[in-house]
N, C-alpha and C positions, 0 to 999 in steps of 0.2 A: 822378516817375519816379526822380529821383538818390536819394530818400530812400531806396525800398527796396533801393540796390545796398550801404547801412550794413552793412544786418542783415546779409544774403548775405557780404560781405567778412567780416565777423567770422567768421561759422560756415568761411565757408575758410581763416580762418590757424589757428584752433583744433583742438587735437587733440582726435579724439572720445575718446580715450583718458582721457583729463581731462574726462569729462562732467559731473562734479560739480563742477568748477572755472567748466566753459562755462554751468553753468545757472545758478550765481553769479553768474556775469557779467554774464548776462543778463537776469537778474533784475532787477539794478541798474539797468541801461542802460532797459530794458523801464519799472520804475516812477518813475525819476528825469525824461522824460520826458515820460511819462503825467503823473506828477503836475503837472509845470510848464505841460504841457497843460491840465490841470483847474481851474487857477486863473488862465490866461490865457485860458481861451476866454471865459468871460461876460465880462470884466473889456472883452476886447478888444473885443466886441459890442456891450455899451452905450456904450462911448466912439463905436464907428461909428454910434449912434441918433443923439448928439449934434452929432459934429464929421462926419459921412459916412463911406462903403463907401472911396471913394477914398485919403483922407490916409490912414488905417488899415492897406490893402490897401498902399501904397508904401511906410507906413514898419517894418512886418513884414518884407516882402520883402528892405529892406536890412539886419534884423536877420538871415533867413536869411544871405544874402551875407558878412554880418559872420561869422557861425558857420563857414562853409564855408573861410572864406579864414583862420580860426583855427585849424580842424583843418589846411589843406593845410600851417602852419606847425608845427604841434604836435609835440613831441619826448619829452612827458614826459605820464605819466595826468593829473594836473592840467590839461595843457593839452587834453587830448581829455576832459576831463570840465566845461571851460567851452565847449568848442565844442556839446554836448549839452544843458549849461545855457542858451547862449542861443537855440537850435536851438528845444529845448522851449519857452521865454514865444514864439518870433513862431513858433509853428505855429498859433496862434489865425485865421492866415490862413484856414485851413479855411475856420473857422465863418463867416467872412466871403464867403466866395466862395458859400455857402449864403444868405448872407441878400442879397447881393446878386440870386441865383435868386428867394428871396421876396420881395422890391421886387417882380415883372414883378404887371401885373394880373390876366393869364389865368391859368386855371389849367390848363389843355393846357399852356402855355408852363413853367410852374413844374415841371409832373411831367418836362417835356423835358428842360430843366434840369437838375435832379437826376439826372437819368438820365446827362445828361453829365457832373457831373462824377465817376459811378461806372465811365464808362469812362475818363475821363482816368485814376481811380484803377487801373483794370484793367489800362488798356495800360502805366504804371509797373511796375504788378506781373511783367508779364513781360518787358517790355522792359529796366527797371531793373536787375534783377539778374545781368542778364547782361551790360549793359554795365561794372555794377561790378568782376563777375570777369576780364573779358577787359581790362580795362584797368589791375586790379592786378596780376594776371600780366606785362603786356607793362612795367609799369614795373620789377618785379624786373627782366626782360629787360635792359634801360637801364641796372642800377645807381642808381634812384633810389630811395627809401622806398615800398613796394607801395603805399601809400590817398594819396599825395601826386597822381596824377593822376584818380582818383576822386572827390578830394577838389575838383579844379580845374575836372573836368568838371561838380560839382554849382553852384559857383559861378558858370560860363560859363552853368547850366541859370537858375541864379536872375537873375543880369542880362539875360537875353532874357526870362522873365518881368515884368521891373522896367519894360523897353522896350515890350514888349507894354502893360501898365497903363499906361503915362506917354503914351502916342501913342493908343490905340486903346479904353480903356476909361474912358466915361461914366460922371460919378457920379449915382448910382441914387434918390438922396433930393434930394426939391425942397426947395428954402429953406423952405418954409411946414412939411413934414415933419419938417424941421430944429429951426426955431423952436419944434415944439409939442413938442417933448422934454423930458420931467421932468427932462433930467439925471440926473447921474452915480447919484442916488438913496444909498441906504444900502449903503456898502461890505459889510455881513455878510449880505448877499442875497445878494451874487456870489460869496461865498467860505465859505459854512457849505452843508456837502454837506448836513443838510437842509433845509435854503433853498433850494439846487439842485434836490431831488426835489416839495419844494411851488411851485418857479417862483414865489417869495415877491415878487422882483424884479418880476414884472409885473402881481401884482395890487395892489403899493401903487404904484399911478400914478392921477391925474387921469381916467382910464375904463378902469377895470381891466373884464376880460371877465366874464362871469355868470358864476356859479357851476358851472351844468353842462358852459361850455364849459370852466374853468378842470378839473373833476375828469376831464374827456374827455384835456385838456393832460398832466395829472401821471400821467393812466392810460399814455398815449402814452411820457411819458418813463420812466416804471419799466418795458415791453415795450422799450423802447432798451436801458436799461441793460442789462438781465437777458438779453437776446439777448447783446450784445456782449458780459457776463462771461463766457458758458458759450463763446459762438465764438468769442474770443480765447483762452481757455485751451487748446484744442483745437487752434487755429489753431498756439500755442507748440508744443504736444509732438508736432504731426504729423513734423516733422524728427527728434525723438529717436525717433519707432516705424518711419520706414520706413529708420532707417540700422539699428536695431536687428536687425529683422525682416526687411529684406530687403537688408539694408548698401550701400546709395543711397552712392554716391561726392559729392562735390559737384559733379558737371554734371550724375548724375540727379536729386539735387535741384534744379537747375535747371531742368528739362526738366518736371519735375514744376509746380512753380511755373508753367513758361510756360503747358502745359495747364490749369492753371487758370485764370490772367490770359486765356488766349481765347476760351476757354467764359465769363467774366464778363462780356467786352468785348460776345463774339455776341450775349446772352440781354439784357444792357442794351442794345446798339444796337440789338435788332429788335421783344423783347417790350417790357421796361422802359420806355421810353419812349412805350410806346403804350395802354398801361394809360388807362381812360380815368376821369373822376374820378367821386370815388364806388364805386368799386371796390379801391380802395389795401388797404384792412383784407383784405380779401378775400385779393386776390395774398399778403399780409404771412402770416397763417394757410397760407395754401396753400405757402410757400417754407418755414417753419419746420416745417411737418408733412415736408416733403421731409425734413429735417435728421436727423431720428431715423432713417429706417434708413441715412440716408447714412453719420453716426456708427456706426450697429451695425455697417454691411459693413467701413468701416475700421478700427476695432476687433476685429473676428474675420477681417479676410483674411488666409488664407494664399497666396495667388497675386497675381500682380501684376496679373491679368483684374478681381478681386474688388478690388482696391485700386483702380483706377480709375475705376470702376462709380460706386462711393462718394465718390471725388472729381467725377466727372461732375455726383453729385446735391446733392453739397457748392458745386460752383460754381455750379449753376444756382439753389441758395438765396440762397449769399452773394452775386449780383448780384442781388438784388429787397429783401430787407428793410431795408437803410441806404437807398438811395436813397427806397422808397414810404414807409418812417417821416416821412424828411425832409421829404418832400411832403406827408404830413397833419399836420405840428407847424406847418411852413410858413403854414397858412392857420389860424394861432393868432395874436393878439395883434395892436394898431391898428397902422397903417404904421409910428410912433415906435417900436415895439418890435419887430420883426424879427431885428434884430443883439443884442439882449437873449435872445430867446427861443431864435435858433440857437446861441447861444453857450454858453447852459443844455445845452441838447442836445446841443451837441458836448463838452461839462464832462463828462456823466455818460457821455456813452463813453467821453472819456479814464479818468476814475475804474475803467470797467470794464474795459478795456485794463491797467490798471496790476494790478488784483486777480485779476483773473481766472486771469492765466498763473500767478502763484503757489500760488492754490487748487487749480489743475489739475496743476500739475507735482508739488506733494507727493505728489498720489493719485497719478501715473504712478508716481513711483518707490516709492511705500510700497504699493501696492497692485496695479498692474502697469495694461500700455496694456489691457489684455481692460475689466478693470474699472473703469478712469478715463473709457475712450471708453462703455460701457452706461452707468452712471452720469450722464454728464452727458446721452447721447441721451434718457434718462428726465425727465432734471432740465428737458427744453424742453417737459412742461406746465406751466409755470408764469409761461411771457410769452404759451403758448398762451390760457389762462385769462383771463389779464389782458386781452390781446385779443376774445375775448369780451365782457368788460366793457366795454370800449371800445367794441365793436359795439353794445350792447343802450343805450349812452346815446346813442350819434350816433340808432338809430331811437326812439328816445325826444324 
């Protein structure tokens, strides 16, 4: 939740005046991140095959803590661009909290899972950003540095996470799971992006999966990726079309935001998690088919009726396909690998997080929001496809 109130505080002290300065900025910030994301998520993954969910999960969590408590002191870019850097290598928690869900045996239990942790993500999303504004505001009020108590309240967020795991969270891999760990393996599996896309790391072990399950696996992760490139780029320039287009103040982009985060939270807490297995592919096609006219209405709205229409069908996508992917990459790979193979998964959405805003944003401003948002709504047959292919080898 404190992560998302970063971005939101930025876009509030930034003048939109200087949008070409703010999309720099964020650019930076956006793939500086991502990237340290992408080469700490497997990294952090197969260390939890070896050493456990547990050590992994607490000693991230005190590198968040560490970050938080860096920026609440930070005076100078350097010091809010190490706070970012170490932010970035222990976000690899994610993937962790994912393969923890894939340890459970069931798989009712595992889709529930996932489902939950896309409303933890949800209720962040809206609850997050507005606690970040309201609290960097009330510190201008004080006379203290505006992100000094945003920056405290994310840290007070991390150390009741750290309490939580230290007291109340079981580790998930029995010793015999532990023991049959190939180890750390060959470091250029976890760090050559296509190593990443062929999940190279899990077939050189001691019982790598067959081959059809393995091309089912890499079908799986390019439908991750290629979702996440097109909907994070989108995700970035929806703030510069509707301050543009309908000039959204920063508490209607708030408001905006929240609507989204509750229609996410609604549709994963009633539908998402009920999805039953065997049907995952299915929901995944049916939420990405939503995507394209949700794209075209916000692309061509000129009313604010039209523009929410289209975020409606926007959130009700982006609460099913991150969660049901994760659910069927999930029951990929022997128990030893889990925390290897969500960590892949979560690598190549950091990867697409990081590229995507910047492929997207050039076309916003060299070619305008009409033809950057049709454009990419068109460009969502191509994980459609792939998903296909994925369907026709699971009934195979």
């Amino acid at each position: 939740m404190h992560k998302q109130g970063m971005l939101y505080i930025s876009l509030c002290r930034v003048s939109w005046t200087g949008s070409g300065r703010l999309l720099g900025f964020l650019w930076k910030r956006n793939i500086t991140v991502s990237c340290l994301e992408f080469l700490s998520s497997p990294v952090t993954g197969a260390l939890s095959d070896h050493y456990g969910r547990r050590p992994l999960l607490i000693l991230t969590t005190l590198g968040l803590m560490s970050s938080y408590a860096v920026w609440a002191v930070s005076r100078s870019f350097s010091m809010f661009l190490l706070f970012r850097v170490i932010g970035g290598i222990c976000k690899g928690n994610v993937s962790l909290c994912t393969a923890i869900v894939a340890d459970l045996p069931c798989p009712k239990a595992r889709n529930r899972g996932m489902a939950m942790i896309g409303i933890a993500f949800s209720s962040g999303f809206t609850v997050g950003p507005l606690m970040g504004a309201y609290f960097a505001v009330s510190s201008r009020t004080t006379g203290n540095v505006f992100y000094q108590t945003p920056a405290l309240l994310a840290l007070a967020f991390s150390a009741a996470d750290l309490l939580c795991i230290w007291l109340m969270l079981p580790e998930t891999l029995t010793k015999e799971v532990k023991a049959s760990s190939s180890g750390f393996g060959d470091s250029g599996d976890l760090l050559n992006p296509l190593s990443l896309f062929h999940f190279s790391a899990v077939t050189r072990t001691k019982d790598p999966p067959s081959k059809e399950r393995m091309q089912k696996l890499q079908l799986l992760g390019l439908v991750y990726f290629c979702y996440l490139f097109l909907f994070s780029g989108l995700e970035f320039t929806l703030s510069f079309l509707t301050h543009q287009r309908f000039h959204f103040t920063s508490m209607q982009q708030g408001k905006m935001f929240f609507f989204i985060g509750v229609i996410m939270a609604l549709i994963q807490g009633g539908y998402a998690r009920r999805i039953k297995p065997g049907h995952h592919i299915k929901a995944v096609r049916m939420a990405i088919l939503t995507l394209i006219p949700a794209f075209i209405l916000i692309g061509l709205s000129w009313n604010i009726t039209m523009l929410y229409i289209g975020l409606a069908l926007y959130s009700f996508a982006a609460a099913i396909v991150v969660p049901c992917l994760s659910t069927l990459v999930s029951d990929h790979g022997s128990a030893n690998q889990k925390g290897t193979v969500m960590g892949i998964l979560r690598s190549l959405g950091a990867l697409a997080r990081a590229l995507g805003p910047v492929v997207s944003s050039s076309v916003y401003w060299i070619a305008g929001a009409q033809i950057c948002f049709l454009i990419t709504s068109a460009s969502f047959i191509v994980p459609l496809a792939l998903l296909s292919t994925a369907r026709r080898l699971k009934e195979e």
